[in-house]
C-alpha positions as a Markdown table, in Angstrom:
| # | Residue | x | y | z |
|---|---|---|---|---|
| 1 | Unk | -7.9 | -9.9 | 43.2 |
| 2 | Unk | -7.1 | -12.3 | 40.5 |
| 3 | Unk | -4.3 | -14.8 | 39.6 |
| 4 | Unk | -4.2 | -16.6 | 36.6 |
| 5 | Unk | -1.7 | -19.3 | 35.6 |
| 6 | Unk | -1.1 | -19.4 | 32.1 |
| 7 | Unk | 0.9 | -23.1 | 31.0 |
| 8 | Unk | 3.7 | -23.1 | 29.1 |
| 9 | Unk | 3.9 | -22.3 | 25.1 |
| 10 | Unk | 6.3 | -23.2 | 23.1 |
| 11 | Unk | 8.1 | -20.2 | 20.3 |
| 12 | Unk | 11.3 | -21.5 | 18.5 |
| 13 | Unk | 14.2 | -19.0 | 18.5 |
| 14 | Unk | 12.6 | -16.9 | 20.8 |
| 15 | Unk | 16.0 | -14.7 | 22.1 |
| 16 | Unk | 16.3 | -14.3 | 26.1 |
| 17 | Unk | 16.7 | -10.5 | 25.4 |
| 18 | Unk | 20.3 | -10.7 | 26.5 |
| 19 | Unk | 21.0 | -11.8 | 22.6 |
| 20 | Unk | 21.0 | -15.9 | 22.9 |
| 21 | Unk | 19.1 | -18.7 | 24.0 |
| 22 | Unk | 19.2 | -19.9 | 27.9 |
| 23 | Unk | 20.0 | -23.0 | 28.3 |
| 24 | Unk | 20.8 | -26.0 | 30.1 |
| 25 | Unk | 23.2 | -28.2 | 28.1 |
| 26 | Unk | 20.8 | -30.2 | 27.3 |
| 27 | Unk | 17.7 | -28.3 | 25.9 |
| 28 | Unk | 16.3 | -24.8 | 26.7 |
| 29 | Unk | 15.6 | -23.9 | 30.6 |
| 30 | Unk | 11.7 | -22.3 | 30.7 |
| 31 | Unk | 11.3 | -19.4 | 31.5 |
| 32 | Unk | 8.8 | -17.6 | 33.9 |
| 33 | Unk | 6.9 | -14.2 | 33.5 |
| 34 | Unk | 5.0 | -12.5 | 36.6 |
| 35 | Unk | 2.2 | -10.0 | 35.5 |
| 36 | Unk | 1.6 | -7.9 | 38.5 |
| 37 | Unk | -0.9 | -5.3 | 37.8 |
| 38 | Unk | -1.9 | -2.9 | 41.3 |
| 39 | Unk | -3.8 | 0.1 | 42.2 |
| 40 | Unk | -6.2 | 1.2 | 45.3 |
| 41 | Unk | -9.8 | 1.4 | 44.8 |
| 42 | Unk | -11.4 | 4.3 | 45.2 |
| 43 | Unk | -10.3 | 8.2 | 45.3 |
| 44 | Unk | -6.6 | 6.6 | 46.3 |
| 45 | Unk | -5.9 | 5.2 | 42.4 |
| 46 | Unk | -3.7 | 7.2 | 40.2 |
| 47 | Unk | -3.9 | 4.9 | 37.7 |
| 48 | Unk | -5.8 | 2.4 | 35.7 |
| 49 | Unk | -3.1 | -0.6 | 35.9 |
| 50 | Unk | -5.1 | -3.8 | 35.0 |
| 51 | Unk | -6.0 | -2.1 | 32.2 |
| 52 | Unk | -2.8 | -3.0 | 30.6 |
| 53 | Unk | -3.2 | -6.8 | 31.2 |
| 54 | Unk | -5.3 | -7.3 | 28.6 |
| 55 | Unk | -2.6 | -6.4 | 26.3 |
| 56 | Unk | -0.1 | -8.4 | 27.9 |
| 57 | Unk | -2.7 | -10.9 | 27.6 |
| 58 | Unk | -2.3 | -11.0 | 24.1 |
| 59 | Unk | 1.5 | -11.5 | 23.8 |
| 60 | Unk | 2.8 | -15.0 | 23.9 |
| 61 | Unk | 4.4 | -16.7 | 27.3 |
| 62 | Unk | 7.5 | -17.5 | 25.5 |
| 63 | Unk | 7.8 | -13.4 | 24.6 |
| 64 | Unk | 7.1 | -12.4 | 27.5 |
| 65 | Unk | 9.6 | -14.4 | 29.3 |
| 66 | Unk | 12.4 | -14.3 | 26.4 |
| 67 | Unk | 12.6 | -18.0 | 26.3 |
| 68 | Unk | 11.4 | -20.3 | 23.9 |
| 69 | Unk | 8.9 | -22.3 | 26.7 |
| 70 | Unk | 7.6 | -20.2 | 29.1 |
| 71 | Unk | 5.1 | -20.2 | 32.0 |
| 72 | Unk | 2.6 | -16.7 | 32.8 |
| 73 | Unk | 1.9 | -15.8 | 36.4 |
| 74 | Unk | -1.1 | -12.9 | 36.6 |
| 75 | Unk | -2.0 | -10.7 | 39.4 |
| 76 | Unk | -4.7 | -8.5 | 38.5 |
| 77 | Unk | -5.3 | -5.7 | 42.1 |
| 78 | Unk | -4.7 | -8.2 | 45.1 |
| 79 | Unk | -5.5 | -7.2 | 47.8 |
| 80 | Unk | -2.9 | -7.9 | 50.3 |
| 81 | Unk | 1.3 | -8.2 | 50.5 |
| 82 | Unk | 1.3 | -11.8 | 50.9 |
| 83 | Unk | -0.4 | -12.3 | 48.1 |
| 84 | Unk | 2.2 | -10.9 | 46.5 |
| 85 | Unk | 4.9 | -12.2 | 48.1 |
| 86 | Unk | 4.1 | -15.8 | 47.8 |
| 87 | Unk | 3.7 | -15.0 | 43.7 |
| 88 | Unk | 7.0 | -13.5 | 43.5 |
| 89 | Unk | 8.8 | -16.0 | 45.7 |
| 90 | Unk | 7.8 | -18.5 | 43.7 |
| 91 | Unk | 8.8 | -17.0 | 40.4 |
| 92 | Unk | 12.1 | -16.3 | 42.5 |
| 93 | Unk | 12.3 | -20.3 | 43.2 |
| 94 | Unk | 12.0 | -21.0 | 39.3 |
| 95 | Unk | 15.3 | -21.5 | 37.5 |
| 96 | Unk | 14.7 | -20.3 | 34.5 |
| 97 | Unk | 14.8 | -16.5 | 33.3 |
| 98 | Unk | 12.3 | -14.7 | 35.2 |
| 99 | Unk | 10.7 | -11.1 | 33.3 |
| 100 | Unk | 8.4 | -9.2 | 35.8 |
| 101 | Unk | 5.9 | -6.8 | 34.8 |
| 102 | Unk | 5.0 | -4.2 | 37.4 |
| 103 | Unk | 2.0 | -1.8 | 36.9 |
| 104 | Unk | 1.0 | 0.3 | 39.7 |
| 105 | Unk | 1.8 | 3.6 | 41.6 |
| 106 | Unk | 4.3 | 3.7 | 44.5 |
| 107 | Unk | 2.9 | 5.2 | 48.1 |
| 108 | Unk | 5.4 | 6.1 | 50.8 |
| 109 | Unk | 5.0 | 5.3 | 54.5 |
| 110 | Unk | 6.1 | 8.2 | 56.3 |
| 111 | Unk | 7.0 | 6.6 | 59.7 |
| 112 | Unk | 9.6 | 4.4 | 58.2 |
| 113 | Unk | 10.3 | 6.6 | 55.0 |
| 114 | Unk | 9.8 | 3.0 | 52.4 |
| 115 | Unk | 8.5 | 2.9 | 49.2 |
| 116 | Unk | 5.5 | 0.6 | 49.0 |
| 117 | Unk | 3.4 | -0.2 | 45.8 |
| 118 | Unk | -0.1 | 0.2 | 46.5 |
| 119 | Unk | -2.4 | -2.7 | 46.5 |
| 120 | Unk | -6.2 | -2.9 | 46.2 |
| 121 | Unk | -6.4 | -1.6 | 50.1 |
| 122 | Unk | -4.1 | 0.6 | 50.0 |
| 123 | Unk | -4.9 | 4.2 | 52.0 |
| 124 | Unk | -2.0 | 7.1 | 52.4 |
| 125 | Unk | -3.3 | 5.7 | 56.5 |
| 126 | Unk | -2.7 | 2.3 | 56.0 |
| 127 | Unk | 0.5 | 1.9 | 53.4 |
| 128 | Unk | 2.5 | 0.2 | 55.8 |
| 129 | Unk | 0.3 | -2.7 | 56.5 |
| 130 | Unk | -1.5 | -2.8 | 53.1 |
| 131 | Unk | 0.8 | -1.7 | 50.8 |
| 132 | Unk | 3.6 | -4.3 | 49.0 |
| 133 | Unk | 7.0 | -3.0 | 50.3 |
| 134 | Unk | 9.6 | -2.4 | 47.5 |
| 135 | Unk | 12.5 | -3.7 | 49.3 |
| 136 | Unk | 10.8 | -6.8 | 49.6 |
| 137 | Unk | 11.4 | -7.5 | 45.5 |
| 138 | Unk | 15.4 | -7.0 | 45.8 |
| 139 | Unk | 15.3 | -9.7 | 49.0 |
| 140 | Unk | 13.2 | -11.8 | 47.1 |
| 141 | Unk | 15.5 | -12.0 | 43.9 |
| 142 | Unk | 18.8 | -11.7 | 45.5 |
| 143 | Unk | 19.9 | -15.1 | 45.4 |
| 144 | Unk | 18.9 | -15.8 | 41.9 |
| 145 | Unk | 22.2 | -16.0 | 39.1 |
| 146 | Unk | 23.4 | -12.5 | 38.1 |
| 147 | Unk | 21.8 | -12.0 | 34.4 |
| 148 | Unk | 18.8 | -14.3 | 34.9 |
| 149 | Unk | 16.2 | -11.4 | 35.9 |
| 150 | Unk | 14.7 | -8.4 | 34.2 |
| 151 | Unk | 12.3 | -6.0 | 36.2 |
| 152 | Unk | 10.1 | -4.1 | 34.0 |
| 153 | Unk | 7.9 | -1.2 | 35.7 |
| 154 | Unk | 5.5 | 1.3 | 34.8 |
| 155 | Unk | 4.9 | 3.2 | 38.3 |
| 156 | Unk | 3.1 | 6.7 | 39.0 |
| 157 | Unk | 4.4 | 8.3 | 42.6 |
| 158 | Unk | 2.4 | 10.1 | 45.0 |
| 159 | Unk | 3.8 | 13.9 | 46.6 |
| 160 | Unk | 6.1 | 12.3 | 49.1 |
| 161 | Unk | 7.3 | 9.3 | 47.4 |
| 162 | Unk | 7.7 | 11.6 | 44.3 |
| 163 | Unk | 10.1 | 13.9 | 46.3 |
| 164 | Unk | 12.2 | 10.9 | 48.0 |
| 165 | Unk | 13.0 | 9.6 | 44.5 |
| 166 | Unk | 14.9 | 12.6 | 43.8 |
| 167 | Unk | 17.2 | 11.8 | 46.6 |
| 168 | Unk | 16.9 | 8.1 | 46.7 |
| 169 | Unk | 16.1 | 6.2 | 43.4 |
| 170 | Unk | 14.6 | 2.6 | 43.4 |
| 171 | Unk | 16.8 | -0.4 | 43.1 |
| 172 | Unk | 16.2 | -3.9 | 43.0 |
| 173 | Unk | 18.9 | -5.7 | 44.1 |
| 174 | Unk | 22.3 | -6.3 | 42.1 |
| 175 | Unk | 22.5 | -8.9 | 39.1 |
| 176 | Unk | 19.0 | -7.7 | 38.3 |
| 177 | Unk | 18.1 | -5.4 | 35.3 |
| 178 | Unk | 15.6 | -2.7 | 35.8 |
| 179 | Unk | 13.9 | -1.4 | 33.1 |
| 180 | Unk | 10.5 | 1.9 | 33.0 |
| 181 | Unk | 9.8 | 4.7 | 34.0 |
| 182 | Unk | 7.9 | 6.1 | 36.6 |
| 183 | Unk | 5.8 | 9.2 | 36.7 |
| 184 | Unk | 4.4 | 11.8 | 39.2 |
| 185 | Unk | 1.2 | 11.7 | 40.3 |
| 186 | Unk | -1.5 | 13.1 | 37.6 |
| 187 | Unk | -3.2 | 15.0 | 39.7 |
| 188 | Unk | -6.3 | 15.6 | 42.0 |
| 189 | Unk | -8.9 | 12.6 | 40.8 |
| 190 | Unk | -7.3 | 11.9 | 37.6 |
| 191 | Unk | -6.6 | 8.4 | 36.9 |
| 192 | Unk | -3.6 | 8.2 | 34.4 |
| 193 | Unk | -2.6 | 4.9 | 31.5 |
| 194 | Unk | 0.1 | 3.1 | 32.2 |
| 195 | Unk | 1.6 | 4.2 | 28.7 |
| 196 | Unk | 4.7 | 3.1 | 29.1 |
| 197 | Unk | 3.5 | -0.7 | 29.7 |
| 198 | Unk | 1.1 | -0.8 | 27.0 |
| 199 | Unk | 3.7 | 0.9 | 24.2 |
| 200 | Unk | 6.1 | -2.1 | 25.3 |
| 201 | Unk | 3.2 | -4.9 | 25.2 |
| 202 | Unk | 2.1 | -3.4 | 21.7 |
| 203 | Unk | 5.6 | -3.9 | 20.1 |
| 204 | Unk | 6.1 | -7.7 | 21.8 |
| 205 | Unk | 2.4 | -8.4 | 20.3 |
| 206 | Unk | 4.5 | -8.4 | 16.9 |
| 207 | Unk | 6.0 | -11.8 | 18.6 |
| 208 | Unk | 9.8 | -10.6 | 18.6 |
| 209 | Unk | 11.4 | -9.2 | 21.8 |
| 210 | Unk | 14.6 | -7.6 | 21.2 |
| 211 | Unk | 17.4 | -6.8 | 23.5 |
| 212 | Unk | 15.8 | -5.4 | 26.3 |
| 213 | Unk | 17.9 | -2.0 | 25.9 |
| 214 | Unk | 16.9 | -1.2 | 22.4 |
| 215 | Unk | 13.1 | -2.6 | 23.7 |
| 216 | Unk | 13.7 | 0.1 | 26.5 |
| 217 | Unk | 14.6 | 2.6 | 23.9 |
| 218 | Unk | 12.1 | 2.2 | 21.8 |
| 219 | Unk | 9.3 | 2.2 | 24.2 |
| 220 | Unk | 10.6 | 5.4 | 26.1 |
| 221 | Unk | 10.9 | 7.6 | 23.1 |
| 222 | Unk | 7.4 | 6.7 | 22.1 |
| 223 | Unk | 5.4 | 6.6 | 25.6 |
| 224 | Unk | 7.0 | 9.3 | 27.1 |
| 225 | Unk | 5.9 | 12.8 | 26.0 |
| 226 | Unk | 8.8 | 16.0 | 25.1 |
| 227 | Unk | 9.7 | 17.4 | 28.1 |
| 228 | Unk | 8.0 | 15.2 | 30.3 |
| 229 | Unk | 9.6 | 14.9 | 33.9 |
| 230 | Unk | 9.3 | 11.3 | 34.4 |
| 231 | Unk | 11.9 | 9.5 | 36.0 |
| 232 | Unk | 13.6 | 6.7 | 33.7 |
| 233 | Unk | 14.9 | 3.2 | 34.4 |
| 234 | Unk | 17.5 | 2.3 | 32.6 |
| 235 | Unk | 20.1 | -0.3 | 34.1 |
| 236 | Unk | 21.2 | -3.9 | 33.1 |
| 237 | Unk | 22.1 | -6.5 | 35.9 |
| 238 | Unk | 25.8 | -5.4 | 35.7 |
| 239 | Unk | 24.2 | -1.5 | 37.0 |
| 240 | Unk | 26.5 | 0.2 | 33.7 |
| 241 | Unk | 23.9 | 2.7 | 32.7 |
| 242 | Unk | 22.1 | 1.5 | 29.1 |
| 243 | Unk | 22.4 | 4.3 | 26.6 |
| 244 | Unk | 18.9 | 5.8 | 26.4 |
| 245 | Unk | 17.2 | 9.7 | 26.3 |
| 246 | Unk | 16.8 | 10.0 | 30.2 |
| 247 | Unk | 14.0 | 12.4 | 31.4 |
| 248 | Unk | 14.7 | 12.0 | 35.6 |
| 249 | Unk | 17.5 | 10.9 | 37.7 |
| 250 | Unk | 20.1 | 7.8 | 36.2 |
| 251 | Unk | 19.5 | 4.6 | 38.6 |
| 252 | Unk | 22.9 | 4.8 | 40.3 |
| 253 | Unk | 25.1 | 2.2 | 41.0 |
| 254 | Unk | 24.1 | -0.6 | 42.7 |
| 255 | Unk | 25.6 | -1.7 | 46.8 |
| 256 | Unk | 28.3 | -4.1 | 46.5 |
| 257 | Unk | 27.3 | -7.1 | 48.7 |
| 258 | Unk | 28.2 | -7.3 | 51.5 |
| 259 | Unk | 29.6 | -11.1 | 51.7 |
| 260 | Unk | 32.9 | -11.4 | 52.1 |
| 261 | Unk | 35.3 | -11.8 | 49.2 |
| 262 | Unk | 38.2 | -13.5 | 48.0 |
| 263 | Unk | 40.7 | -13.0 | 44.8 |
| 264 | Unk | 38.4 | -16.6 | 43.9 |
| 265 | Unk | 35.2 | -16.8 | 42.6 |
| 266 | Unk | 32.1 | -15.7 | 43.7 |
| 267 | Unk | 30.7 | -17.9 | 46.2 |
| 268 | Unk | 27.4 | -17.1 | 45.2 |
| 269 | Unk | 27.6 | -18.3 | 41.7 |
| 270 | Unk | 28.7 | -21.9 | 42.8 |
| 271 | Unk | 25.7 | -22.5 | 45.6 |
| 272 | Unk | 23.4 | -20.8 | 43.0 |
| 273 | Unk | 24.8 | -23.7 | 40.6 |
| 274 | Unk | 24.7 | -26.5 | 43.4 |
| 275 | Unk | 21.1 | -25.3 | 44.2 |
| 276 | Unk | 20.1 | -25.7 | 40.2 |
| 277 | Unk | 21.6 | -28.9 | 40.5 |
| 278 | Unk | 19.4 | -29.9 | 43.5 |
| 279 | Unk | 22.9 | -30.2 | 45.5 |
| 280 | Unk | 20.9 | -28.8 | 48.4 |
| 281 | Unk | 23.3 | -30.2 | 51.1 |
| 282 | Unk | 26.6 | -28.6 | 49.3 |
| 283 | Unk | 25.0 | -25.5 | 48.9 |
| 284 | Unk | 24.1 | -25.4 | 52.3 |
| 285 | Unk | 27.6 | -26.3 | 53.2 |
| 286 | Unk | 29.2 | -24.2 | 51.3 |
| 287 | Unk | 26.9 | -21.1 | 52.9 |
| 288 | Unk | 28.0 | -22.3 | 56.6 |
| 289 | Unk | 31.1 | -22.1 | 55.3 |
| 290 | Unk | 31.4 | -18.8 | 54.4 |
| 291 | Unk | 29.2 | -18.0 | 57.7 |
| 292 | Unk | 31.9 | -19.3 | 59.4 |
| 293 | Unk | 35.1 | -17.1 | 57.9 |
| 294 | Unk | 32.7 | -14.1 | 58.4 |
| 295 | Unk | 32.1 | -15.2 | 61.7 |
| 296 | Unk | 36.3 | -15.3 | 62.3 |
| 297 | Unk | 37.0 | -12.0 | 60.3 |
| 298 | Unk | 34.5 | -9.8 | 61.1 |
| 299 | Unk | 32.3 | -10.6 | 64.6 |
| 300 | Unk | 29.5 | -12.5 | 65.6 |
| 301 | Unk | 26.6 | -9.7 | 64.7 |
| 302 | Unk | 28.4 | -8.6 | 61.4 |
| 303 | Unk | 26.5 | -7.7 | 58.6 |
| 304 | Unk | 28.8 | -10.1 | 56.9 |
| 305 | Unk | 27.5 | -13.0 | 59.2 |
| 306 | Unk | 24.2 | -12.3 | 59.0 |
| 307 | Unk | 24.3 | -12.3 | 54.9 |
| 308 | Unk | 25.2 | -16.0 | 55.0 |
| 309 | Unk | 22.9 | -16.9 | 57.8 |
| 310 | Unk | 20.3 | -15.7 | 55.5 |
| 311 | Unk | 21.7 | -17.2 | 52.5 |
| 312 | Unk | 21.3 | -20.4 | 54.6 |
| 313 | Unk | 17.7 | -19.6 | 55.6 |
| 314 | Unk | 17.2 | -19.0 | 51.8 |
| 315 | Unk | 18.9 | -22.2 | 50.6 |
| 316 | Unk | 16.5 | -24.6 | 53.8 |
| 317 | Unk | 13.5 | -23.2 | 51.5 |
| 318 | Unk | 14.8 | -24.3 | 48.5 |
| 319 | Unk | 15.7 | -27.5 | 50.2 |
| 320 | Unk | 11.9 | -28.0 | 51.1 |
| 321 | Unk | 12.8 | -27.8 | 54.8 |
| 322 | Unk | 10.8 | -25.5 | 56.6 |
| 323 | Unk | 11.3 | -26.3 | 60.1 |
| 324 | Unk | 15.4 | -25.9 | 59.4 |
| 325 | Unk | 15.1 | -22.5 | 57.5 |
| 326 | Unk | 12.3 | -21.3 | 60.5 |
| 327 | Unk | 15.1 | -22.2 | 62.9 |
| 328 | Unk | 17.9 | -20.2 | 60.6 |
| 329 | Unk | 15.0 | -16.8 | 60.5 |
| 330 | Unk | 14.4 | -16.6 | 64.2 |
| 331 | Unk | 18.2 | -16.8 | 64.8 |
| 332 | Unk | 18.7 | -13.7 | 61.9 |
| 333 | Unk | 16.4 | -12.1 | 63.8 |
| 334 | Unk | 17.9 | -12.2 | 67.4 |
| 335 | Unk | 21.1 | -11.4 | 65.9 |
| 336 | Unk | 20.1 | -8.4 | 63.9 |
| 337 | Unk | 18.5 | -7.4 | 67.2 |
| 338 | Unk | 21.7 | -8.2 | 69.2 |
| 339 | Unk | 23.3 | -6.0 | 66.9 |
| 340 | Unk | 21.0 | -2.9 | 67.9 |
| 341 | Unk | 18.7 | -3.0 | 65.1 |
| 342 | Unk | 15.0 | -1.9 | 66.0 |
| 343 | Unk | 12.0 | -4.1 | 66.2 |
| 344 | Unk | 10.1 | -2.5 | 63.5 |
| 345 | Unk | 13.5 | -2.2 | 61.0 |
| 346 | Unk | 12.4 | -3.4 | 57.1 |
| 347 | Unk | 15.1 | -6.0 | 57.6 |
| 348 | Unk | 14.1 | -7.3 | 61.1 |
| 349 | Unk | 9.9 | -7.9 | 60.3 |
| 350 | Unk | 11.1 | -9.5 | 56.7 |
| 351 | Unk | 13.1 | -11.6 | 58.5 |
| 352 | Unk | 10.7 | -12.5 | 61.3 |
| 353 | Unk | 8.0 | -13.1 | 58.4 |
| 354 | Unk | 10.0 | -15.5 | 56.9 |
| 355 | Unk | 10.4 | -17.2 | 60.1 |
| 356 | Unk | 6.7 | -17.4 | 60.6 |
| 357 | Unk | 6.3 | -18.2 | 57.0 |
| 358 | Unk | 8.0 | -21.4 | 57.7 |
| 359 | Unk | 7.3 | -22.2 | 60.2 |
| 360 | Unk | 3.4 | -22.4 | 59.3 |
| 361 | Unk | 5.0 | -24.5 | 56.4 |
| 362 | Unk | 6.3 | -27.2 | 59.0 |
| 363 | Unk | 3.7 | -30.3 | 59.1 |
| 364 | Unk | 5.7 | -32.6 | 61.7 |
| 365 | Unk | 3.8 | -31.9 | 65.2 |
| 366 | Unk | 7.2 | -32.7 | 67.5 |
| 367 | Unk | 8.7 | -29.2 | 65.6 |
| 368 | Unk | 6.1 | -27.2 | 65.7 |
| 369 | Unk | 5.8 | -27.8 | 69.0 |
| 370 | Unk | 9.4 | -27.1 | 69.3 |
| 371 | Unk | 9.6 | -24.4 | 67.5 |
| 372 | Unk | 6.3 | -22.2 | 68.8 |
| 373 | Unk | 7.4 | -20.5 | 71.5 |
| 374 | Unk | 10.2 | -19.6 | 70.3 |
| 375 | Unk | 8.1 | -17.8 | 67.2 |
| 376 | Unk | 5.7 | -16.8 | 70.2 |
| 377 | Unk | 8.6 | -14.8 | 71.6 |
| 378 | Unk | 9.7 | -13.1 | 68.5 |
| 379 | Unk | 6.6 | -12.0 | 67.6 |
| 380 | Unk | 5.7 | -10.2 | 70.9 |
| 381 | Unk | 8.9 | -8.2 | 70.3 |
| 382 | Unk | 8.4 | -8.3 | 66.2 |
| 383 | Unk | 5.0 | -8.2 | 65.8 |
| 384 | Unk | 5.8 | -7.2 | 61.9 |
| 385 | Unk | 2.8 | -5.5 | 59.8 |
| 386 | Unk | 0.1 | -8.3 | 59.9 |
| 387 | Unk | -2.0 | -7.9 | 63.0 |
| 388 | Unk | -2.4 | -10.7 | 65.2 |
| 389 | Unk | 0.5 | -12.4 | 64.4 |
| 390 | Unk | 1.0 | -13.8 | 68.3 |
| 391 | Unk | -2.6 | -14.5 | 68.0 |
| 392 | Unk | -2.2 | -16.5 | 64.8 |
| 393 | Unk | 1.1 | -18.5 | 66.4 |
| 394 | Unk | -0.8 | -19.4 | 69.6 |
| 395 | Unk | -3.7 | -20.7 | 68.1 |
| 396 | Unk | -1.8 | -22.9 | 65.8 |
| 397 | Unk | 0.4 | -24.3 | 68.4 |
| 398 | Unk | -3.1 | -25.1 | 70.5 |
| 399 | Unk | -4.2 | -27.0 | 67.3 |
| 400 | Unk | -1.5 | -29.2 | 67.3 |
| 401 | Unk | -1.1 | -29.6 | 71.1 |
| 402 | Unk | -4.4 | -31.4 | 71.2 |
| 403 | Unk | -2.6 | -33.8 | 68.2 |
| 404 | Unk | -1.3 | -37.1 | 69.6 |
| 405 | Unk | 2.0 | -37.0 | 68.5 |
């Protein structure tokens, strides 16, 4: 595994692909670009996906990222899902554009029925623990402002994630545009190019990025082969379908959210704004808010409610407060399993994960002392997908239990 930060460069009149310049009243707001290139070693890989970075490599930060600054994140095979994670959270945290790159091939874990992109590790045995689950990208970027993020993806499918596409296509979240293709498997020991990816990085070498639809356009009609099956992404953040030659099934319409709503504005739009602002405590106040009219109107383990608790959790991390959003995570996760929702659900381990997360974050002894068993408990009931994890709790909490406070 390999990450690579590349520092910002500068393009004048670089467009954001959305046909102006982003930017923040006062100059323009850098943008971020995330590389991510993935495939198993061995008989597993489908297909050669770093060697498209090379390529990529050659385009300049500001194209990439549609801004006219820009800063390059690279991940070339990692080896696990936090590695991952902890790349794309932190692109998330930026607030600039963001543009992420995904090369790899999708792997589906058959107990839980998920789509996971397969990471250096990655058996059809192990998917679920080694594998980098796709849900996890929509969670990631769901709090970011509607327009500000482009997914771009050049993914092969094994048999069984190949047939669940058919009846459940990928999404990443709503406000986010989603732009590839992704292809079935080629075949016993073949190894396929990631043609799509390097069609796209060919015509940004030339230093212009157009709108990301015509881009889209472009680069389908000459990666993809006549009659060719593959299945086409094709959506901008508002979900209205991009006109385009489609070879597979249209991304459909995206969930609406499930906050609650008024005839006003979107709340979501106004924290997001507070946040850029680094108004962490009227973002945060505006989120208990609305926690609090769900909480009235719809029940104490709504889906509603638990929306804004984790809106809260998200907004404690902006806020550089770990042992407050750690607090926020273990109590999403005894409400989502108050409402009935099992241990092992995708929604119940990310949130335990991000409880741990923090809560490793959390350098004053009194609250990690406070907070341990607590984390001890959840994870014997949520152990989540990294082994150990009670293990890894107990052993820190012994570290700072021999710490004079």
């Amino acid at each position: 595994m390999s990450g690579v930060d590349r520092l910002p460069a500068a393009a004048p009149g670089v467009s954001s692909g959305y046909g102006a310049l982003v930017t923040d009243g006062e100059g323009t707001v850098p943008g971020t670009a995330l590389l991510i290139a993935a495939a198993p070693v061995g008989k597993a890989r489908m297909v050669d996906a770093a060697s498209v970075l090379p390529v990529l490599a050659a385009v300049s930060p500001a194209v990439l990222a549609g801004t006219a600054t820009a800063s390059v994140v690279e991940l070339a095979d990692p080896l696990d899902p936090q590695t991952v994670l902890t790349r794309l959270r932190a692109a998330a945290m930026a607030p600039g554009p963001l543009t992420v790159y995904l090369v790899g091939q999708l792997h589906l874990d058959r107990r839980q029925q998920l789509q996971h992109v397969a990471l250096a590790r990655t058996t059809a045995a192990t998917v679920r623990y080694t594998g980098f689950p796709w849900h996890w990208i929509a969670q990631e970027l769901r709090l970011r402002p509607p327009g500000s993020t482009t997914v771009i993806a050049d993914l092969h499918a094994d048999t069984d994630s190949w047939q669940q596409l058919a009846r459940r296509p990928l999404d990443v979240g709503t406000g986010v545009a989603l732009y590839g293709r992704i292809a079935p498997s080629p075949g016993r020991r073949a190894v396929a190019v990631p043609s799509y990816m390097k069609a796209l990085a060919t015509v940004l070498r030339s230093g212009h990025r157009p709108p990301l639809p015509d881009l889209h356009q472009h680069v389908a009609a000459q990666a993809l082969e006549e009659g060719a099956i593959d299945i086409v992404l094709c959506a901008d953040w508002n979900r209205v379908p991009v006109p385009a030659q489609q070879q597979g099934p249209a991304t459909p319409a995206a969930p609406p959210s499930t906050a609650p709503r008024t005839t006003g504005s979107d709340p979501h739009a106004a924290i997001t704004k507070a946040v850029e602002a680094g108004r962490h405590g009227e973002a945060a106040a505006m989120a208990a808010a609305w926690e609090q009219e769900a909480l009235r109107t719809y029940g104490s383990s709504s889906p509603e409610v638990v929306h804004w608790m984790e809106v809260r959790g998200h907004l404690a991390i902006f806020a550089k407060e770990p042992g407050r959003s750690c607090e926020i995570w273990l109590a999403v996760v005894s409400t989502r399993l108050t409402a009935g929702q099992a241990p092992d659900a995708p929604d119940v381990e990310a949130a335990a994960d991000l409880a741990h997360h923090q809560w490793e974050q959390v350098r004053d002894p009194d609250t990690v002392r406070e907070l341990g068993p607590a984390l001890v408990a959840l994870r014997r009931r949520v152990p989540g997908r990294q082994r150990g994890t009670v293990n890894l709790v107990q052993q820190r909490l012994v570290q700072f239990h021999t710490q004079v406070g």
